[in-house]
N, C-alpha and C positions, 0 to 999 in steps of 0.2 A: 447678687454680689458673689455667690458660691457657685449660680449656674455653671457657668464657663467649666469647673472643674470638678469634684466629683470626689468619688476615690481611683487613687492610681495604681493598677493592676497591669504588671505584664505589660509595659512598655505604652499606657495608653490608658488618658482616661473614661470612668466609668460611672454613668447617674445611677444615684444609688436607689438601694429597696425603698430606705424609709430616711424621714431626715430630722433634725431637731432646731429650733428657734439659736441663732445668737446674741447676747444681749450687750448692745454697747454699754460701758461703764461709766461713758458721757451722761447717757441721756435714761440711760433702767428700760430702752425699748429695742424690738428687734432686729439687729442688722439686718437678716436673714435665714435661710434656710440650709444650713449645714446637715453633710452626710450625718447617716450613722448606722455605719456598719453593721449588716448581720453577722451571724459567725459563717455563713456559706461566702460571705464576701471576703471576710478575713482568712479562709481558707484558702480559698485562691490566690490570695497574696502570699500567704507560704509557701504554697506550691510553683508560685512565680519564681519566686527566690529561690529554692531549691532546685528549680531547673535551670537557673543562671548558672548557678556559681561555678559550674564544670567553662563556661564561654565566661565568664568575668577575669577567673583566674588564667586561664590561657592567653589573654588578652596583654601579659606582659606589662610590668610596670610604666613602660616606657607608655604604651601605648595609652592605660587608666591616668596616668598624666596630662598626655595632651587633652581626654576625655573630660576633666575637671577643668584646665584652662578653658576650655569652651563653657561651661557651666559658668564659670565666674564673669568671662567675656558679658554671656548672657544677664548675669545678674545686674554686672554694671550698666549694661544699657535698658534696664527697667528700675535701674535706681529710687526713682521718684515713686513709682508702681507699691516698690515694694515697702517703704519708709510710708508710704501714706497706707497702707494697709496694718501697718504695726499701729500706728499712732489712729487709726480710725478702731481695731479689735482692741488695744490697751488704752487706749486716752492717754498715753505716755506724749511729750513733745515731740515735735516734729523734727529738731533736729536732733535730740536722744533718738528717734526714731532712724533717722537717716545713717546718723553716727553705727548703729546697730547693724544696719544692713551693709554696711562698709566691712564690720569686721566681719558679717557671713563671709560677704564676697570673698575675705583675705584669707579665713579658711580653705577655703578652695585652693589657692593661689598657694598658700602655707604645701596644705599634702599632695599637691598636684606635683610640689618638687619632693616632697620626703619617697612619692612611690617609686621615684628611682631610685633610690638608696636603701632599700632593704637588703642589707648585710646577709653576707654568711661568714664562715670562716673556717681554714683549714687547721686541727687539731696533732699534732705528731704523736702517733700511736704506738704503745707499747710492745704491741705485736708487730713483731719483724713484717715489713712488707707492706703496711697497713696505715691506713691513716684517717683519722677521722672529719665526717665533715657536717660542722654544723648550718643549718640552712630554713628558712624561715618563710612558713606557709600562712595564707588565708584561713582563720580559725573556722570556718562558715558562715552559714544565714547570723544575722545577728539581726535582733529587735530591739530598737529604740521607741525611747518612750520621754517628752519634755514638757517642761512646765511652759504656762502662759504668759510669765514674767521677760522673756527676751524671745521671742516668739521665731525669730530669724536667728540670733546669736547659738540659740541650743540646738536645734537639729542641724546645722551646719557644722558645730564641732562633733555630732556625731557621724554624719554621712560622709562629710570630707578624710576624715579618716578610713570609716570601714572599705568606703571603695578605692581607696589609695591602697588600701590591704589587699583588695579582692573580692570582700567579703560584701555580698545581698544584704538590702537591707529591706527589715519590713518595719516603720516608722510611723509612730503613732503622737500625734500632738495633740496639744490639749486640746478639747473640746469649745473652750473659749477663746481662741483665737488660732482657727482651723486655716484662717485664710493665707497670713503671711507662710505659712510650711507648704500650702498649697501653688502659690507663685514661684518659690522654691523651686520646688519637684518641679514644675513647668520649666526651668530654665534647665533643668537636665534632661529633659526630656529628650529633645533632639542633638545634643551630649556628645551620640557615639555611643552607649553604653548598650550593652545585652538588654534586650526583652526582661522586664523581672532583675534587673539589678538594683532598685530603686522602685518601692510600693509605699503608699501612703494609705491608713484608714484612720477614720473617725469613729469615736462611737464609748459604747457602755465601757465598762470594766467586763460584763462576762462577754461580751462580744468582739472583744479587742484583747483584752489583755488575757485573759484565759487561756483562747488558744495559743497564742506565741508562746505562752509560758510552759505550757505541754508539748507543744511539738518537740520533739527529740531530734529534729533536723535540727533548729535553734541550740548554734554553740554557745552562744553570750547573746548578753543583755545588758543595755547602758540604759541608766536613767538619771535624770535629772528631777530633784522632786524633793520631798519632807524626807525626814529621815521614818520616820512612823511608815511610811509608804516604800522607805528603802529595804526596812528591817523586815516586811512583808514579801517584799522582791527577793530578799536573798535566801528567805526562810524556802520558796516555791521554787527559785531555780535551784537548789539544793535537791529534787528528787529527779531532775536529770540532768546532776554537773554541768551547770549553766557555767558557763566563766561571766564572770558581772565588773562593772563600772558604777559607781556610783559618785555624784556627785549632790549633796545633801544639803542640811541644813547649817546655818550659821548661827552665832550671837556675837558677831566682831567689836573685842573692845579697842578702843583708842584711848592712849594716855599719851596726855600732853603733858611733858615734865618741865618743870620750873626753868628750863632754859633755852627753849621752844620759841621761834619766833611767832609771836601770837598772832597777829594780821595774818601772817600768810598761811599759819596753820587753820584759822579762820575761815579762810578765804577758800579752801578746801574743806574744809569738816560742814559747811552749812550744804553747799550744792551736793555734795557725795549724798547728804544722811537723806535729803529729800529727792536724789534724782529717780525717777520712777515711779514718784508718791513710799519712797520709804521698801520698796517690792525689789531688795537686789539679795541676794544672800549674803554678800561680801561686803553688805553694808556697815559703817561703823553703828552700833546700838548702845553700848555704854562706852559712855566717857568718862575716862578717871584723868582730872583736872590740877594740877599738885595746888597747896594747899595758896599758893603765890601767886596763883594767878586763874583763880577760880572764878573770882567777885567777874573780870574784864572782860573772862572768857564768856561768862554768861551773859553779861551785857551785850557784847558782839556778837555773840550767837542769836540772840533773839531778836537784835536790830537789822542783820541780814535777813531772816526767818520770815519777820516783818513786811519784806520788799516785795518776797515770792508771789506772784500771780497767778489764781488758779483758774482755768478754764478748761476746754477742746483744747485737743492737744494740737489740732489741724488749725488752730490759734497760733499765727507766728509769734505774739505776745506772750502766750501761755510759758508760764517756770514749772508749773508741774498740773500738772495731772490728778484724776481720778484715784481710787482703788477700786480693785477688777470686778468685784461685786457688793451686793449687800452683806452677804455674811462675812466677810473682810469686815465692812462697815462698822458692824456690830459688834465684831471682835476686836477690832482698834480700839473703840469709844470705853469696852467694859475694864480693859485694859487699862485705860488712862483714868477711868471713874475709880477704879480697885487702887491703882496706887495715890490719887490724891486721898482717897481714906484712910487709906496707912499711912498718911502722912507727908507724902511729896508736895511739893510747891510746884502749884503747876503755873509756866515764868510765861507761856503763849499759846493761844492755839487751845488746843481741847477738846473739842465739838466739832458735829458737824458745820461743815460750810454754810452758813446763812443765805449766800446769796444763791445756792445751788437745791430749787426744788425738787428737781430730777438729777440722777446718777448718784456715786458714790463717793461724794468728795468731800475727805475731813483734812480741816486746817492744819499748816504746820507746826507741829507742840513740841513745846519742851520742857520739861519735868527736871527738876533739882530739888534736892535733900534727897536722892534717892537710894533705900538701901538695899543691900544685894541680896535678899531673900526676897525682895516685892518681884511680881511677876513678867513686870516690865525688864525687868534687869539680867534676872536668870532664865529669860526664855526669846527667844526669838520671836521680836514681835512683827516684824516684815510689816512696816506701816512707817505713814509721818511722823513717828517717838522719837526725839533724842532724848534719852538719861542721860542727865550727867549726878557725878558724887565728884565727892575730893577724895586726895589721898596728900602721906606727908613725905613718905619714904618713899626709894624705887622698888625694894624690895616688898611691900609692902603692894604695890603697884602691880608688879608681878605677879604674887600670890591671887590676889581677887581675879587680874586678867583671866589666870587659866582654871578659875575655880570655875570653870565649867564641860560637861560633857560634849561640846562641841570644839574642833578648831579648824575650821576652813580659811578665816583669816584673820588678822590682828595687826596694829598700828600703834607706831609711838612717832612724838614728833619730838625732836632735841637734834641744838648745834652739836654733840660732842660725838664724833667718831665714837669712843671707847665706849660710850652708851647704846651708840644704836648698835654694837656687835651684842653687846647685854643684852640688846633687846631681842635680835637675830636668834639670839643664842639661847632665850629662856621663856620667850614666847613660846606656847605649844602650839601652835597650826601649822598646816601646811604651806601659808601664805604668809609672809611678813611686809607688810610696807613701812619703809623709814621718808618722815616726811611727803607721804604720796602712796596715795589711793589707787595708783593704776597696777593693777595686777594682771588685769583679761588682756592677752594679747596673743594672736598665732603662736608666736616665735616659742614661746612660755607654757611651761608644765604650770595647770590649772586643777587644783585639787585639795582633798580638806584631810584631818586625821580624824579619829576617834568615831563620834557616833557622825561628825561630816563627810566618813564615806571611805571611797577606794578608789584606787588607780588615779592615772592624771590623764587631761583634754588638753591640746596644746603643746610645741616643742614637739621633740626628737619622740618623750617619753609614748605621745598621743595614739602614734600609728603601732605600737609595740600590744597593747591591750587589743589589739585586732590579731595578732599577727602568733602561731604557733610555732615553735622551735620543733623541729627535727633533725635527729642526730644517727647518723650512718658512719659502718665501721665497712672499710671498703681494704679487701686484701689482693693482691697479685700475687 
């Protein structure tokens, strides 16, 4: 499944030294035989990179444009290729899967137009005769690093921009789902782009992540990941002024307040908390319920819950999916065991999937009386949980919302305009949705505050986090 590709060095792939088993999440058995990286392989992809970038950036925006419409060209005509490879490496659905690879593709499509449009601007200079001019370069190599959770969706927002910028990339995906990044990189392959504008490895943490992180060619670093694993990233690129990206962890509450239309709020809160099997960062995880219409919510929640069918995601019947491994598995179940002894009512779900001998599939659950010290509630549990609690007051709503150290994103549902500015306005994340979950889109600055990160993916903001200001004082 992995033969065909390799790791991608300097414009061309390459079979690697040594390789490692993939384990589908379907089935707990091997897909295959993925890279993994030594460090002399990982080496040569810096150096790839580093000899691009002088021909990437000469290359004129105009030109790294047309270079990414052909990448995306490409990506849409292996469509299918690519969504059956997400949904074969995550057991995610087939059409969440497809859905995913669309919005890679629109990445593309997004900064293939932003790289015409990197500004400069003329400054009127104090010194007689003089004027200043500011003007905006390719920051360098940059090293990406993404989780397994959108396997297509994360390295796209970070490639699409850094070569929209100029900037080489050496890009490292997870280890558990190597193959969708690998399809990827294949559709830019023949792009247009410099030799080494575009590297891929696989592999350990000291064989992959090490060196990038030491290279002093390496100007930044994006990742997508835990926040535990961001704070590590930023601690290391700190000893050679790395510029960083981060986009982190979440615990997104949704409060549904007492004037909320219920059905349709429903009708969104149950596919949202379960799409992926629960694996999205920007998932709603508690729900604060107003005290009016707690009892219905929970009813209807657990009666859609109820519908969900789990299988292969390569299952056109399939609603949701696996989780990515067994120690996910076992981290769900202790999870949901820890808050029914503190006391939660657990309303569905709970356990592993009975009907499921093989892979890692637990039912969708939903826990009520839950309170905001249980662990479910104040931590991100990235799995099939929904908590829900009541509340009585908005402000009241408020408070608990942001009582915690994450905010990537957050949700309230209410008819009243003057509410959802309240909400806009005293939610702490970087993300707010009023009546609706859709936040990930090209066009859109994507990004969290506090310990969920830095900088934004997405929008005008995306290509900026590549891109260095230079400022010249020019006199006649």
């Amino acid at each position: 499944m992995y033969r065909p590709f390799g790791l991608f060095i300097n414009g061309g792939w390459h079979q690697p030294a040594a390789t490692a088993p993939v384990i589908s999440p379907v089935t707990g058995k091997s897909l295959g035989e993925a890279p993994a990286a030594t460090l002399p392989e990982t080496q040569a992809a810096l150096d790839a990179a580093a000899r691009a970038l002088p021909a990437l950036r000469a290359m004129g925006g105009f030109a790294r444009a047309e270079a990414l419409h052909r990448a995306a060209d490409a990506m849409l005509a292996r469509a299918e290729e690519g969504a059956r490879m997400i949904a074969t490496e995550t057991g995610k659905p087939l059409a969440q899967a497809g859905r995913e690879w669309a919005l890679a593709c629109d990445q593309f499509r997004w900064y293939a137009e932003e790289a015409r449009r990197i500004y400069g601007r003329i400054v009127e200079s104090r010194v007689p005769g003089g004027r200043f001019e500011v003007t905006q370069e390719p920051v360098g190599v940059v090293g990406a690093f993404t989780a397994w959770n959108f396997p297509a969706a994360l390295p796209a927002r970070k490639l699409a921009p850094a070569l929209a910028a100029g900037c080489p990339v050496v890009l490292r995906p997870s280890s558990q789902t190597p193959g969708v990044a690998m399809v990827m990189v294949d559709c830019l392959r023949a792009a247009g782009l410099p030799d080494g504008a575009v590297n891929l490895v696989v592999g350990s943490t000291a064989a992959t992540y090490a060196p990038i992180m030491a290279d002093t060619r390496v100007r930044k670093v994006s990742l997508t990941g835990s926040t535990r694993v961001g704070q590590q990233m930023i601690r290391d690129a700190a000893a050679t002024v790395k510029k960083v990206s981060m986009e982190l962890g979440g615990n997104a509450p949704a409060i549904i307040h007492d004037d909320a239309d219920l059905d349709a709020a429903l009708d969104l809160c149950v596919p949202t908390k379960f799409a992926n099997c629960g694996q999205v960062c920007v998932t709603p995880d508690r729900f604060f319920v107003h005290d009016s219409l707690h009892d219905a919510f929970v009813e209807g929640f657990v009666a859609r819950a109820a519908k969900i069918r789990l299988g292969d995601g390569l299952d056109p019947e399939t609603g949701m999916g696996p989780l990515i491994n067994a120690a996910r598995l076992t981290e769900i179940d202790a999870v949901v065991q820890e808050a029914v002894a503190a006391g939660a009512t657990l309303a569905h779900g709970g356990r592993r999937a009975p009907e499921y001998n093989t892979g890692f599939f637990y039912q969708p659950t939903v826990l009520t009386d839950v309170t905001d010290d249980m662990r479910v509630f104040a931590e991100e549990n990235f799995g099939p949980v929904a908590a829900i609690t009541r509340f009585t007051t908005e402000d009241e709503a408020l408070a608990r919302a942001n009582a915690s150290d994450m905010g990537l994103s957050a949700y309230a549902f209410t008819r009243s305009p003057d509410r959802a500015r309240r909400m806009v306005a005293g939610l702490k994340a970087g993300m707010v949705g009023i009546n609706s979950f859709a936040l990930a889109a090209s066009e859109a600055p994507f990004g969290g505050t506090n310990h969920s990160g830095m900088g934004r993916e997405g929008g005008s903001e995306g290509i900026g986090d590549y891109l260095d200001t230079k400022l010249a004082q020019i006199v006649f």
